[in-house]
C-alpha positions as CSV (number, residue, x, y, z in Angstrom):
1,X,-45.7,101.7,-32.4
2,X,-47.6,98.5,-32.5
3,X,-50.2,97.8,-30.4
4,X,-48.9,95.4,-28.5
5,X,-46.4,97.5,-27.3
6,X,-48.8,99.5,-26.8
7,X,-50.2,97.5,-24.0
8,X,-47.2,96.4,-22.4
9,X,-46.1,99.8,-22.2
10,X,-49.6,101.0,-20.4
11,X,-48.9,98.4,-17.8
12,X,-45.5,99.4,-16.8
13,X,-46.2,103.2,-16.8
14,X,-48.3,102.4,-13.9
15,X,-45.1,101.5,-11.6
16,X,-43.1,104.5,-13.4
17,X,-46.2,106.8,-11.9
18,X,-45.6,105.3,-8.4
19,X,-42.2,106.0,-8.4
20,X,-42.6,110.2,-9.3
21,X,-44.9,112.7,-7.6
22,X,-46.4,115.3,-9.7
23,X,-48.8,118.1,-9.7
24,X,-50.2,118.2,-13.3
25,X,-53.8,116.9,-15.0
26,X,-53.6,112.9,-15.4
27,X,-55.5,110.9,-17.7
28,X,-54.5,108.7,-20.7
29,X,-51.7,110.6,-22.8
30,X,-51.4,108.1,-25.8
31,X,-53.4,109.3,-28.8
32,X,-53.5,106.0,-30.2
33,X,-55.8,104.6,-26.8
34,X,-59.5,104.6,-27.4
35,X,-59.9,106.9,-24.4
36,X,-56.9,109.4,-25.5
37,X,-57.7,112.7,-22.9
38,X,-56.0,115.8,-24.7
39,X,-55.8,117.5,-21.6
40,X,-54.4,115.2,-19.2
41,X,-50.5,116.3,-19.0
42,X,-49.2,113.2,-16.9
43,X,-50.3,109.5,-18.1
44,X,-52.0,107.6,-15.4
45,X,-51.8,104.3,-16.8
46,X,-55.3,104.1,-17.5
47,X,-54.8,104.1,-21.3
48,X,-57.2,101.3,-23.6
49,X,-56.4,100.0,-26.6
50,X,-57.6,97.8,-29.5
51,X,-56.9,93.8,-29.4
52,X,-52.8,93.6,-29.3
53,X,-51.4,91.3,-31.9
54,X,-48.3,89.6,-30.6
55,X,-44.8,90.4,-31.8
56,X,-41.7,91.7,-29.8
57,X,-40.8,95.1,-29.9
58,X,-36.8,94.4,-30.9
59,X,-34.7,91.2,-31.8
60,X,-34.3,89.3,-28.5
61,X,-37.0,91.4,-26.8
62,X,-39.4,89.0,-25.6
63,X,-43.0,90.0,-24.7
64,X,-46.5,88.0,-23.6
65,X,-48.7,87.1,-26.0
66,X,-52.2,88.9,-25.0
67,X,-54.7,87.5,-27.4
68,X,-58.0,85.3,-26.3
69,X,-58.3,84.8,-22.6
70,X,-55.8,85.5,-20.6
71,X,-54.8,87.4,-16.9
72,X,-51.6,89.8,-16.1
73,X,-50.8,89.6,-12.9
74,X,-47.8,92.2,-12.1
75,X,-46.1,92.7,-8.8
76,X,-43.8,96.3,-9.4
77,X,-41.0,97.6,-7.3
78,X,-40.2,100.9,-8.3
79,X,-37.0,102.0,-7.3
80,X,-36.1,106.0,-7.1
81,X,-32.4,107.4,-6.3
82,X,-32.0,110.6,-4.3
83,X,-28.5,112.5,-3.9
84,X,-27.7,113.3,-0.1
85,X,-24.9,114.7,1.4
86,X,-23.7,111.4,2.5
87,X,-24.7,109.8,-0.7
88,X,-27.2,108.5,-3.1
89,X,-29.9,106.9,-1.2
90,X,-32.6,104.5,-3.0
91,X,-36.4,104.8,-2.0
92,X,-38.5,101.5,-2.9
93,X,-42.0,101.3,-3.2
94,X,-43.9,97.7,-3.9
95,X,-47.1,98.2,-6.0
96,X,-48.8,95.8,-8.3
97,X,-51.6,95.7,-11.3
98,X,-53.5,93.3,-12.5
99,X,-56.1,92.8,-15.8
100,X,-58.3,89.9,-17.0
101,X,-59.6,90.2,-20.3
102,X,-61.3,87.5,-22.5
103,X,-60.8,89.4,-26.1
104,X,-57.2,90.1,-25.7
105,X,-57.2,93.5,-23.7
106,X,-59.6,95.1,-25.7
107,X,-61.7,94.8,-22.5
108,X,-61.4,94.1,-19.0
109,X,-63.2,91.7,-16.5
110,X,-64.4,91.9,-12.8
111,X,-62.3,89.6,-11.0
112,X,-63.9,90.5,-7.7
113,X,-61.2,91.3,-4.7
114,X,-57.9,90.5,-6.1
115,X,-54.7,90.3,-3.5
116,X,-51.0,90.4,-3.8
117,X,-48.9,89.3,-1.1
118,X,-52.7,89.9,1.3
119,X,-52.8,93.1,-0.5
120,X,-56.0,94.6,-1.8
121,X,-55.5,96.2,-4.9
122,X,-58.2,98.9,-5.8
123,X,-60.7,97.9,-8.7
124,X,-60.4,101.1,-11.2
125,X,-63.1,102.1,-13.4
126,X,-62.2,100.1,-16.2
127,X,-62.1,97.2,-14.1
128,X,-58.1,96.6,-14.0
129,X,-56.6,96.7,-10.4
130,X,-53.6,98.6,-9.0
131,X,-52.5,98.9,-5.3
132,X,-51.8,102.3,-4.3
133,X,-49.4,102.5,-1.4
134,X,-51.3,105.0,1.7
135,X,-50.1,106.7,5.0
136,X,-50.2,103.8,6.3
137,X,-48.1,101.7,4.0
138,X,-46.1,104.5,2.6
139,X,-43.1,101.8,0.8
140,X,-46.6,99.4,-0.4
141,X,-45.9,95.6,-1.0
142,X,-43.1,94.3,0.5
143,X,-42.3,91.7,-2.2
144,X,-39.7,88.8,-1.2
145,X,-39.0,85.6,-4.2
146,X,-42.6,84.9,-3.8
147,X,-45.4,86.8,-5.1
148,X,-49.3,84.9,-4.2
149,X,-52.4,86.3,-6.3
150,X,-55.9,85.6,-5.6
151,X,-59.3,86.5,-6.5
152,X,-62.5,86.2,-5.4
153,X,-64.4,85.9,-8.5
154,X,-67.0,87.8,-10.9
155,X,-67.5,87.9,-14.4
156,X,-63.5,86.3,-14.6
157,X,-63.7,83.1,-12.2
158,X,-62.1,82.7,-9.0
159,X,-58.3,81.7,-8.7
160,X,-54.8,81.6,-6.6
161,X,-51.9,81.9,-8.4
162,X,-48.3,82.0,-7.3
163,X,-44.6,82.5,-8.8
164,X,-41.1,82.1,-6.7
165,X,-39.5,83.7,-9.9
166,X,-38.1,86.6,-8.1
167,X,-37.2,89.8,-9.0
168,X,-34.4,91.5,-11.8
169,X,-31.4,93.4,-10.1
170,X,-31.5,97.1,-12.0
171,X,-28.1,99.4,-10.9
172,X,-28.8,102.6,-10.6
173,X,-28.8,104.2,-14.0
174,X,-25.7,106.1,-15.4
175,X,-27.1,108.2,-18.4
176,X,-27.5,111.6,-17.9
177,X,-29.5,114.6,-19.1
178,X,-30.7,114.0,-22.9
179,X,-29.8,116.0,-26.0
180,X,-33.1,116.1,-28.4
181,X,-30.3,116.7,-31.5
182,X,-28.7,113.3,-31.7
183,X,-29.0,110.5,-30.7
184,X,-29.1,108.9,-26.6
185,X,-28.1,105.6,-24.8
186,X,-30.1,105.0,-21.7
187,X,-27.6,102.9,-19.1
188,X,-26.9,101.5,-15.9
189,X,-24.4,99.1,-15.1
190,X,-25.8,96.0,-14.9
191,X,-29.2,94.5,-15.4
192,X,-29.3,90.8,-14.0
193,X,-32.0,88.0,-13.9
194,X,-34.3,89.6,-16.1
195,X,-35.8,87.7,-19.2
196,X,-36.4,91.3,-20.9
197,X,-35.2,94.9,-20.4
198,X,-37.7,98.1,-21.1
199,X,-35.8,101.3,-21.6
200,X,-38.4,104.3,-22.2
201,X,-37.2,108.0,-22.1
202,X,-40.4,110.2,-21.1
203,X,-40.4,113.9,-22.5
204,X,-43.1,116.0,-22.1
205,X,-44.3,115.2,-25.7
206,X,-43.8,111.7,-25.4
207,X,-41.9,108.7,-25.2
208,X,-39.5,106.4,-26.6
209,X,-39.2,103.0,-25.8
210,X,-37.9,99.5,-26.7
211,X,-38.0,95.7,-25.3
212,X,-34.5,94.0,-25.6
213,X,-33.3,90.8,-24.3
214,X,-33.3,90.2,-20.3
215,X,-28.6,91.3,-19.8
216,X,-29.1,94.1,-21.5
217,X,-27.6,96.8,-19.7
218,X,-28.2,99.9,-22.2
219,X,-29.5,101.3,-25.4
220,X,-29.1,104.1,-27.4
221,X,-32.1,105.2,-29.3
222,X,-31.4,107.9,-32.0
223,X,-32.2,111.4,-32.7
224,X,-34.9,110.5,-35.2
225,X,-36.6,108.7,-31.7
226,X,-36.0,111.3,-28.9
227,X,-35.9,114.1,-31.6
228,X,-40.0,114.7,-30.9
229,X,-39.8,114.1,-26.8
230,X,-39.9,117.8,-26.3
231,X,-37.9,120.4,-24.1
232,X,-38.1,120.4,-20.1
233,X,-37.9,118.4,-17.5
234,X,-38.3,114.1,-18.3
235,X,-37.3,110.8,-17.0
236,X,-35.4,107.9,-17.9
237,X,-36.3,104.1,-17.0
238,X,-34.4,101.2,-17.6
239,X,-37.1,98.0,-16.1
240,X,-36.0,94.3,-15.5
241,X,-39.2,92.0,-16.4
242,X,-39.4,88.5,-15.5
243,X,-42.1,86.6,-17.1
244,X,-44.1,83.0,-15.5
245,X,-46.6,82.0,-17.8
246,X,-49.0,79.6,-16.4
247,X,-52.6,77.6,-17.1
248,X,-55.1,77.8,-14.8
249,X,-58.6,76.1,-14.6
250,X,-57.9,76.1,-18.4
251,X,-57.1,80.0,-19.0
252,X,-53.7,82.1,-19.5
253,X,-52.0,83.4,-16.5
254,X,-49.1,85.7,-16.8
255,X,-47.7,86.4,-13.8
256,X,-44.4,89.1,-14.2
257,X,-42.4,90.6,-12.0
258,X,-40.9,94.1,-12.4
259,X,-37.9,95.5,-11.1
260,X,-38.4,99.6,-12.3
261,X,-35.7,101.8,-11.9
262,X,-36.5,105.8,-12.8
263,X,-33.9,109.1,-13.2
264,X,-35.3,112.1,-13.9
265,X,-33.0,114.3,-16.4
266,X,-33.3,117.6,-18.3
267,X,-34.5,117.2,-22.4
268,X,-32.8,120.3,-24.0
């Protein structure tokens, strides 16, 4: 797994986290991060990692390239199915994360208090931001076609940023539970108005994932991928990306938008 990858990947297991509940120790899960914790049990998103180098992750998968200075600005709907009696019922939760980094996410910056959509999102210990949705904003951001950003300004300087790019449209995903003895195709039935598509199956020994082009509607990784996931209880997520590249006051913006869609399934 390249590092770049790597990096992408930390950012969007932040929205899969919002989207399940669970009871275990959290802490950064990937022992390639420089701040690997081998008893954390869930990954909380708050992995690090070395300077990315900038390559995509499969043919037509297209990815941002983090080197030098640059901000990720990400507005997240997470999007979690539930069977009822009267049917399956989706539950969506707006959440967003944001990074500023001036040696190409080996580090992060202070950007002071950073909004999305007059949201404050929480400065975290290793200075990126994430909203967290409370009791008294249970479903978080409400995102519509526009997404505003702003910062107050620290070590990174102040800005406003804004994108009218919208969000993916991720059905409901189709795959179901996942045999660890050959191989698995992750799929819904339609992914549209995404410029890339991240499918990850999460086991819990670890994950496989890939970045294809933005129509793709499923993959099948195979055994030799999933084979090391590990038996119990995992999820699958299948995530529209939009991407809206911008210069500001001379530095990299990268403002993306993420439609996430998560199943959980059984790994036997």
């Amino acid at each position: 797994m390249n590092t770049k990858s790597i990096f992408v990947v930390g950012l969007l297991s932040i929205g899969f986290l919002f989207g399940v509940t669970s009871c275990k120790k959290k802490g950064c899960t990937d022992d390639t991060a420089t701040n690997y914790n081998s008893s954390a049990e869930v990954d909380d998103g708050s992995c690090q990692y070395a300077t990315p180098t900038a390559s995509a992750t499969a043919p037509g998968g297209y990815t941002p390239n983090y080197t030098g200075t640059f901000a990720a600005l990400i507005g997240i709907k997470t999007i979690s199915t539930t069977s009822t009696p009267i049917g399956p019922i989706d539950t969506e939760i707006g959440t967003a994360v944001a990074v500023f980094s001036e040696d190409g996410g080996a580090n992060f910056m202070s950007a002071g208090t950073v909004d999305a959509n007059s949201n404050n999102l929480t400065a975290q210990s290793n200075d990126s931001y994430v909203y967290v949705p409370g009791t008294s904003n249970p479903n978080g951001i409400s995102f519509g076609s526009t997404v505003d950003w702003n910062g107050t300004g620290a070590a990174w300087p102040t800005f406003n940023a804004s994108t009218s790019q919208g969000f993916s449209t991720v059905a409901e995903i189709s795959s179901g539970d996942v045999d660890l003895s050959t191989s698995y195709t992750a799929s819904c039935p339609s992914v549209l108005n995404a410029d890339s598509v991240y499918f990850g199956v999460y086991g819990p020994d670890g994950t496989a994932f890939v970045i294809v082009a933005g129509g793709t509607s499923s993959h099948t990784f195979n055994a030799a991928d999933i084979s090391g996931l590990g038996s119990g209880q995992g999820y699958v997520q299948i995530v529209g990306i939009n991407y809206d590249p911008q210069t500001i006051g001379g530095r990299s913006y990268w403002l993306l938008n993420e439609t996430v869609r998560t199943k959980s399934v059984s790994l036997n």
